[in-house]
N, CA, C and O atoms as a GROMACS GRO file, in nm:
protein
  356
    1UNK      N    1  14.247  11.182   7.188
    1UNK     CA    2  14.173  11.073   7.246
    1UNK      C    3  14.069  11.131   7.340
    1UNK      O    4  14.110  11.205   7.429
    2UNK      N    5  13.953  11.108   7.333
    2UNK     CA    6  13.826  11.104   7.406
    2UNK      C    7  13.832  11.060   7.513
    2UNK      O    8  13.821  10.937   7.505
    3UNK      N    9  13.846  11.095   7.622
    3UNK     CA   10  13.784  11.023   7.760
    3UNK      C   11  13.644  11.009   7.812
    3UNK      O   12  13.603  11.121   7.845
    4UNK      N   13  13.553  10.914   7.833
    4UNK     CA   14  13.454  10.916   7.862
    4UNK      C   15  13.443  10.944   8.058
    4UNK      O   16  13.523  10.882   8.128
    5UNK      N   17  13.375  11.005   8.102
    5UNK     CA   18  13.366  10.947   8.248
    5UNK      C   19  13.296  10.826   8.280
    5UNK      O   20  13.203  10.777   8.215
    6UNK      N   21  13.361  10.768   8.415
    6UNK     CA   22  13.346  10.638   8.424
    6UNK      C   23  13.172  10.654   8.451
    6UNK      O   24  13.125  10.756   8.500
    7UNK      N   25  13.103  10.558   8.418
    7UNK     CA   26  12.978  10.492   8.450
    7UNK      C   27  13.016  10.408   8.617
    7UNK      O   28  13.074  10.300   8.626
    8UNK      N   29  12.969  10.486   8.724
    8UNK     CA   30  12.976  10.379   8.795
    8UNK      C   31  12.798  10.331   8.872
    8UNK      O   32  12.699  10.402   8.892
    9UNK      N   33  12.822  10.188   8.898
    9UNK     CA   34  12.697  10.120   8.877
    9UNK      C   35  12.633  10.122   9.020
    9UNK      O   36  12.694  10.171   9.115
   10UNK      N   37  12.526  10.076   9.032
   10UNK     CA   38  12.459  10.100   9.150
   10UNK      C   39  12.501  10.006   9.270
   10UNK      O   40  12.557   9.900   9.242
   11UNK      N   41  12.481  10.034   9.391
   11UNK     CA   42  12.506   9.915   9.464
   11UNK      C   43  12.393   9.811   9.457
   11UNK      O   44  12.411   9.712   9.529
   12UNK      N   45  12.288   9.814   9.389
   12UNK     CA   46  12.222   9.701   9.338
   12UNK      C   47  12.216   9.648   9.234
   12UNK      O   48  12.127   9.567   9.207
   13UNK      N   49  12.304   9.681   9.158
   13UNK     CA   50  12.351   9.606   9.038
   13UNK      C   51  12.499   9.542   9.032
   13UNK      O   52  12.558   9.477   8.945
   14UNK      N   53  12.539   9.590   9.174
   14UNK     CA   54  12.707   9.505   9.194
   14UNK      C   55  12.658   9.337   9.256
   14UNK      O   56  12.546   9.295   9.284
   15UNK      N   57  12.764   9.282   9.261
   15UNK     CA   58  12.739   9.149   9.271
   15UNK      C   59  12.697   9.135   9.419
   15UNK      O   60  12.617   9.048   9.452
   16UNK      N   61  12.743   9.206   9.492
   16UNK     CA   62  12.654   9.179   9.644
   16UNK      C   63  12.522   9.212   9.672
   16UNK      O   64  12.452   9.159   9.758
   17UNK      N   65  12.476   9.337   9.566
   17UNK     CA   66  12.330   9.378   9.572
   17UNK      C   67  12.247   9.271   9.485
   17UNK      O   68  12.130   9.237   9.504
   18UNK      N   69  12.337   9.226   9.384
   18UNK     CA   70  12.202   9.140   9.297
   18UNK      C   71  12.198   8.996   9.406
   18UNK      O   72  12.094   8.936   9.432
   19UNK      N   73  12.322   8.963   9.457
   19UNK     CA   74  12.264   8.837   9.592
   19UNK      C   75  12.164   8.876   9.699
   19UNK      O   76  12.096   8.784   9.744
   20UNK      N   77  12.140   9.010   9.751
   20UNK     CA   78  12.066   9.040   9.809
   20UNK      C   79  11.969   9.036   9.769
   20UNK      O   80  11.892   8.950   9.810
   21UNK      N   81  11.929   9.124   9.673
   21UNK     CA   82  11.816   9.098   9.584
   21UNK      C   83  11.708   8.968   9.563
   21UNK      O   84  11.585   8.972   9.566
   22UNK      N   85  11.836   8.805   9.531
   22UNK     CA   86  11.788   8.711   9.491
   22UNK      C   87  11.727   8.649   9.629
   22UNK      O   88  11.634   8.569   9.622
   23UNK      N   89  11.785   8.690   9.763
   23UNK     CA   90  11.774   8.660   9.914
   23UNK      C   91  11.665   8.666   9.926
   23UNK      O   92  11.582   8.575   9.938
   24UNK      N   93  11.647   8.828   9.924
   24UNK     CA   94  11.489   8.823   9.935
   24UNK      C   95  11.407   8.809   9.921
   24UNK      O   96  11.316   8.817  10.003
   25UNK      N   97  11.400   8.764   9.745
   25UNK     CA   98  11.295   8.712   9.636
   25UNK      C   99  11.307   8.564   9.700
   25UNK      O  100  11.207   8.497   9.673
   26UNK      N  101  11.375   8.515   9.756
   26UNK     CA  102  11.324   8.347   9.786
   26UNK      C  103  11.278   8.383   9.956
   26UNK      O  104  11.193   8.299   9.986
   27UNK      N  105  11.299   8.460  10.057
   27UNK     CA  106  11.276   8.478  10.171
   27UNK      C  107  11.102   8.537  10.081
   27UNK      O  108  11.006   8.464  10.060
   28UNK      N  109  11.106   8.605  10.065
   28UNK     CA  110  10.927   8.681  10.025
   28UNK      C  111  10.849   8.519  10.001
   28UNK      O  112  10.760   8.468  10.069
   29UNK      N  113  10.917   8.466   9.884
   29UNK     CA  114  10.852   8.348   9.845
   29UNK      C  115  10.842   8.231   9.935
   29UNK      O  116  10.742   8.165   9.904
   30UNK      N  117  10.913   8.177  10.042
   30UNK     CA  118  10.909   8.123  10.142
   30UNK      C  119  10.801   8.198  10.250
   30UNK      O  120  10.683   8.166  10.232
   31UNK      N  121  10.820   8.270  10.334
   31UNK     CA  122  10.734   8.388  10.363
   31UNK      C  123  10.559   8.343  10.303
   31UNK      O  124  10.472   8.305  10.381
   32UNK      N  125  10.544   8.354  10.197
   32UNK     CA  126  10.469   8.388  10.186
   32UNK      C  127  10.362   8.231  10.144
   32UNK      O  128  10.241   8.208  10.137
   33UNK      N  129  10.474   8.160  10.128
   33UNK     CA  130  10.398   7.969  10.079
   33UNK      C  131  10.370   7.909  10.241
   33UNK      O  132  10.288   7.820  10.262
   34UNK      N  133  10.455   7.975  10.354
   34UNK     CA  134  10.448   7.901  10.518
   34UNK      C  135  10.290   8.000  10.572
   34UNK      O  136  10.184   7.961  10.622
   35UNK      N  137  10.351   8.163  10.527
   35UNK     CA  138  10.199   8.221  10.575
   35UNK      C  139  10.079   8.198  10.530
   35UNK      O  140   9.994   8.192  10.619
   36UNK      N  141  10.026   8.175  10.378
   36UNK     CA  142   9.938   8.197  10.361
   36UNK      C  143   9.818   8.199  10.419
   36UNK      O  144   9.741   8.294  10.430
   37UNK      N  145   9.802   8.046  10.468
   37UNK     CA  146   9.690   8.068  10.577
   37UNK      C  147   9.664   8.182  10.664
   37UNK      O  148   9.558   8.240  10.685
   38UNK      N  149   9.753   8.200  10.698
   38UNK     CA  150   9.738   8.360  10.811
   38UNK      C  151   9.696   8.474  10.706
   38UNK      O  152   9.614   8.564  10.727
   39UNK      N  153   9.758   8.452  10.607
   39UNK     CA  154   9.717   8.596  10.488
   39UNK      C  155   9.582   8.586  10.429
   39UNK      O  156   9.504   8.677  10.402
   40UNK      N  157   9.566   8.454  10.414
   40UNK     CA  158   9.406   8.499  10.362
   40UNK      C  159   9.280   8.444  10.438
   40UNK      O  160   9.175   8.407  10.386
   41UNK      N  161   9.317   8.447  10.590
   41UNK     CA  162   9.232   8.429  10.677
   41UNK      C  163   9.241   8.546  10.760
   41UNK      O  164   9.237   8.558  10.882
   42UNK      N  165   9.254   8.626  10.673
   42UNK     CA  166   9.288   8.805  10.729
   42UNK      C  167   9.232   8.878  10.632
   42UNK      O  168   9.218   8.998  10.655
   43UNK      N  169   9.200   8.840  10.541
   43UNK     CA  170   9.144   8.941  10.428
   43UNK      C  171   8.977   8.927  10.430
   43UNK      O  172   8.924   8.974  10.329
   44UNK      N  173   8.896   8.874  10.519
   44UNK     CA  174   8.743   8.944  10.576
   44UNK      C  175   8.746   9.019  10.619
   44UNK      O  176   8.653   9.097  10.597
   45UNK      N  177   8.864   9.061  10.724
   45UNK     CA  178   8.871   9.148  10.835
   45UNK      C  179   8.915   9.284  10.731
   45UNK      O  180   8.874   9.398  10.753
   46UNK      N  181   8.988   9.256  10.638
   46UNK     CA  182   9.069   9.378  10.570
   46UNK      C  183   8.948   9.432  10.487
   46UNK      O  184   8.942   9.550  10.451
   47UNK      N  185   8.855   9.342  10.460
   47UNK     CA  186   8.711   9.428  10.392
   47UNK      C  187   8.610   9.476  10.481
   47UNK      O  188   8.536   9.567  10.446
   48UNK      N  189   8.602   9.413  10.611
   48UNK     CA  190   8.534   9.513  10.686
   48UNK      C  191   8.588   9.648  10.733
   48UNK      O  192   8.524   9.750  10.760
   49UNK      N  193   8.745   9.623  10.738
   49UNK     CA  194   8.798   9.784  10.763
   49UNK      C  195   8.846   9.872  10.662
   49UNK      O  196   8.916   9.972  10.667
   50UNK      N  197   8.779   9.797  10.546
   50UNK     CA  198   8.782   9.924  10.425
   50UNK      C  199   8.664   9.989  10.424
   50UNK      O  200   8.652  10.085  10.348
   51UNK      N  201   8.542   9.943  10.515
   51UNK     CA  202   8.453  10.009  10.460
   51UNK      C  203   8.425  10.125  10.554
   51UNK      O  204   8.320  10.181  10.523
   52UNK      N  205   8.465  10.159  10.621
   52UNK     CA  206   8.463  10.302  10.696
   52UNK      C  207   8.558  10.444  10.539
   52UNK      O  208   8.561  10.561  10.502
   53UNK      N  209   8.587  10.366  10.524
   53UNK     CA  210   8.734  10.460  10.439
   53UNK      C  211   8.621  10.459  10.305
   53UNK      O  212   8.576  10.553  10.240
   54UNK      N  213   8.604  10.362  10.298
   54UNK     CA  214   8.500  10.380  10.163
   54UNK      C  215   8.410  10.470  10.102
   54UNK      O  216   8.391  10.528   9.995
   55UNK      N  217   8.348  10.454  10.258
   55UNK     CA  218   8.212  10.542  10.330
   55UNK      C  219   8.266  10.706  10.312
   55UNK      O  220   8.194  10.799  10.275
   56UNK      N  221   8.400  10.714  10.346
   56UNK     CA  222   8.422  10.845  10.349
   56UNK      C  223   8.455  10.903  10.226
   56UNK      O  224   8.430  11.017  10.186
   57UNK      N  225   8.522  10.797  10.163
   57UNK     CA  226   8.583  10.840  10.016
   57UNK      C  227   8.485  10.903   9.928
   57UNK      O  228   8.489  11.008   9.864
   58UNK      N  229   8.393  10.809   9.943
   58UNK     CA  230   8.234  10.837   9.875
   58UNK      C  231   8.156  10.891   9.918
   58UNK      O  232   8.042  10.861   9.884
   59UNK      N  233   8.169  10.961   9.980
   59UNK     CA  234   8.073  11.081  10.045
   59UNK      C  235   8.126  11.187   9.989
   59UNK      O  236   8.061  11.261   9.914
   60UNK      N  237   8.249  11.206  10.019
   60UNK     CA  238   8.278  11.319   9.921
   60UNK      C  239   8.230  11.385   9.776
   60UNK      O  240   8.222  11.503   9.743
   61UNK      N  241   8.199  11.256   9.700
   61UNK     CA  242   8.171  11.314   9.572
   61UNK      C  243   8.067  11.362   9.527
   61UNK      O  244   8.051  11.406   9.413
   62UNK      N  245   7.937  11.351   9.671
   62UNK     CA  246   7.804  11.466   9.651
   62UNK      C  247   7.796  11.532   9.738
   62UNK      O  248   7.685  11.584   9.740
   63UNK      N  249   7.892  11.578   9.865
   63UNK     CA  250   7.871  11.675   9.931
   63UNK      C  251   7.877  11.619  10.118
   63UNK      O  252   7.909  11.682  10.219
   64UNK      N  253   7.843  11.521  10.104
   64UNK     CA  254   7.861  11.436  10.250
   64UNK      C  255   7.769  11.488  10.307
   64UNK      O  256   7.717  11.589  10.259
   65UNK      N  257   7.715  11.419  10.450
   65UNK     CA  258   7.599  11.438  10.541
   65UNK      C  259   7.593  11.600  10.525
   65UNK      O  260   7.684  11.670  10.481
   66UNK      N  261   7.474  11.642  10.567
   66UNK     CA  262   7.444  11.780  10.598
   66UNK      C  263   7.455  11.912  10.510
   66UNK      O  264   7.447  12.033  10.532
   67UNK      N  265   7.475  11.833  10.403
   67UNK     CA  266   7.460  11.973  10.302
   67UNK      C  267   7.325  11.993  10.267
   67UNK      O  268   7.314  12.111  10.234
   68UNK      N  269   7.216  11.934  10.260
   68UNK     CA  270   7.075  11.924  10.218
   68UNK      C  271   7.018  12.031  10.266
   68UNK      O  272   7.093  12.126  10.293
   69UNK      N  273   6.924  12.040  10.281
   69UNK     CA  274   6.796  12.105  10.336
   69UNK      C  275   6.750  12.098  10.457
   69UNK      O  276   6.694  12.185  10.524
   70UNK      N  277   6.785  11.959  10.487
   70UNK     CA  278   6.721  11.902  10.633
   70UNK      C  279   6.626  11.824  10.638
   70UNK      O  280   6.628  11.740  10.727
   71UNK      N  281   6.523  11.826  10.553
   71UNK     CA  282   6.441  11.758  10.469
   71UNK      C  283   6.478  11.643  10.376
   71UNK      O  284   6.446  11.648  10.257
   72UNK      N  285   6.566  11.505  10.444
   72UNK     CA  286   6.593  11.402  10.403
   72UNK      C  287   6.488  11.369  10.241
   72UNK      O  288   6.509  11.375  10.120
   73UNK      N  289   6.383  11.336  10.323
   73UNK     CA  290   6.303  11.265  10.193
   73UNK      C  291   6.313  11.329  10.052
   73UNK      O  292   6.351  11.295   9.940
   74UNK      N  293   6.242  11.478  10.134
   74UNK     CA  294   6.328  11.585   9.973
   74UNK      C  295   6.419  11.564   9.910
   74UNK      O  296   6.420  11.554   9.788
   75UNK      N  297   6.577  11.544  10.038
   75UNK     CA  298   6.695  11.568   9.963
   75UNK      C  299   6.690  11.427   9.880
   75UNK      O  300   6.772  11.429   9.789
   76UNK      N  301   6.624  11.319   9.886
   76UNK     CA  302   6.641  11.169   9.834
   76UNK      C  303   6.583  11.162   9.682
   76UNK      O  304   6.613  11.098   9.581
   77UNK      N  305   6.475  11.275   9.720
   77UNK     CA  306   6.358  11.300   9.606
   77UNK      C  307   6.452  11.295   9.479
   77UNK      O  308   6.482  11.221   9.386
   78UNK      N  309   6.490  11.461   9.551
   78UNK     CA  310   6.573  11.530   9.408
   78UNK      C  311   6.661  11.448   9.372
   78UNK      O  312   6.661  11.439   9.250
   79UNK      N  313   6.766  11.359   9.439
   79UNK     CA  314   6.901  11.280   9.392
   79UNK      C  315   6.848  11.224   9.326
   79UNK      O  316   6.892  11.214   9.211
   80UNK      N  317   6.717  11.156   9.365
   80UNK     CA  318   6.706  11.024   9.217
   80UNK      C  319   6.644  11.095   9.118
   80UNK      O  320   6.660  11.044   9.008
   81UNK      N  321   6.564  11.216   9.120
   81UNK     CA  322   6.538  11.266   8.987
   81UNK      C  323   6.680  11.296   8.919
   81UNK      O  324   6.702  11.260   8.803
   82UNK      N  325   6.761  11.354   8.984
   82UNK     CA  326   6.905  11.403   8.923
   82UNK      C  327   6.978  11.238   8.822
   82UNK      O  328   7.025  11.237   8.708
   83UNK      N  329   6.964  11.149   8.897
   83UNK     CA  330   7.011  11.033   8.847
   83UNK      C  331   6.883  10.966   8.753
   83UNK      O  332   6.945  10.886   8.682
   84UNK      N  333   6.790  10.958   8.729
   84UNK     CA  334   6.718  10.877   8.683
   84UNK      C  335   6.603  10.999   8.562
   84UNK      O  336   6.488  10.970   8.529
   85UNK      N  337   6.678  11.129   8.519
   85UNK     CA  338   6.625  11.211   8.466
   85UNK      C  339   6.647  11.167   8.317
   85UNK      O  340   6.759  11.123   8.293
   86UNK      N  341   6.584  11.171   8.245
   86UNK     CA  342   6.554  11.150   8.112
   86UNK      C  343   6.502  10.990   8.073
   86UNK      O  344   6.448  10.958   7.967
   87UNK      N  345   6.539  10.878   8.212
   87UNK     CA  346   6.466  10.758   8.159
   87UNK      C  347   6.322  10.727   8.159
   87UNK      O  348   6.244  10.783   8.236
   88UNK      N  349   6.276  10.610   8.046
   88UNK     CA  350   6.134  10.600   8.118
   88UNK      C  351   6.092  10.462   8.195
   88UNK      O  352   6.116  10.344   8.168
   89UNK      N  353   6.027  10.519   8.293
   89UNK     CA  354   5.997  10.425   8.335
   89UNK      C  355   5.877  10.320   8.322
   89UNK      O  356   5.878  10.217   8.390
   0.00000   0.00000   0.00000
């Protein structure tokens, strides 16, 4: 005869974790039908303070302030030839 070892199950799949579970899924959903107003009279503010992070994210991917020449207009010159090279205008 074969003995298997036992499978034992998670504490969120025993019967006290899946009540917890269901607790919180109606506390989130309550939560979140009493807040709303507060939640999305907060999300202007959450796009003005993405855009510092933005700013930085995206700078990264040509080199960020001060890699140029020093010569702004130059450095503006060349980017848009770099981007706008082969169309016609």
């Amino acid at each position: 005869m074969v003995q298997h070892p036992s499978v034992e199950k998670g504490w969120f799949r025993s019967r006290a974790g899946l009540g917890f579970l269901a607790f919180l899924a109606i506390a989130a959903f309550f939560l979140f039908t009493e807040h709303q107003a507060h939640f999305f009279g907060f999300l202007p503010y959450l796009l003005l303070l993405a855009c510092p992070l933005l700013h930085l994210f995206m700078h990264r991917k040509h080199g960020g302030h001060g890699k140029g020449t020093g010569d702004h207009a130059k450095d503006h010159a060349e980017h848009g030839k770099h981007h706008w090279e082969g169309r016609d205008e």
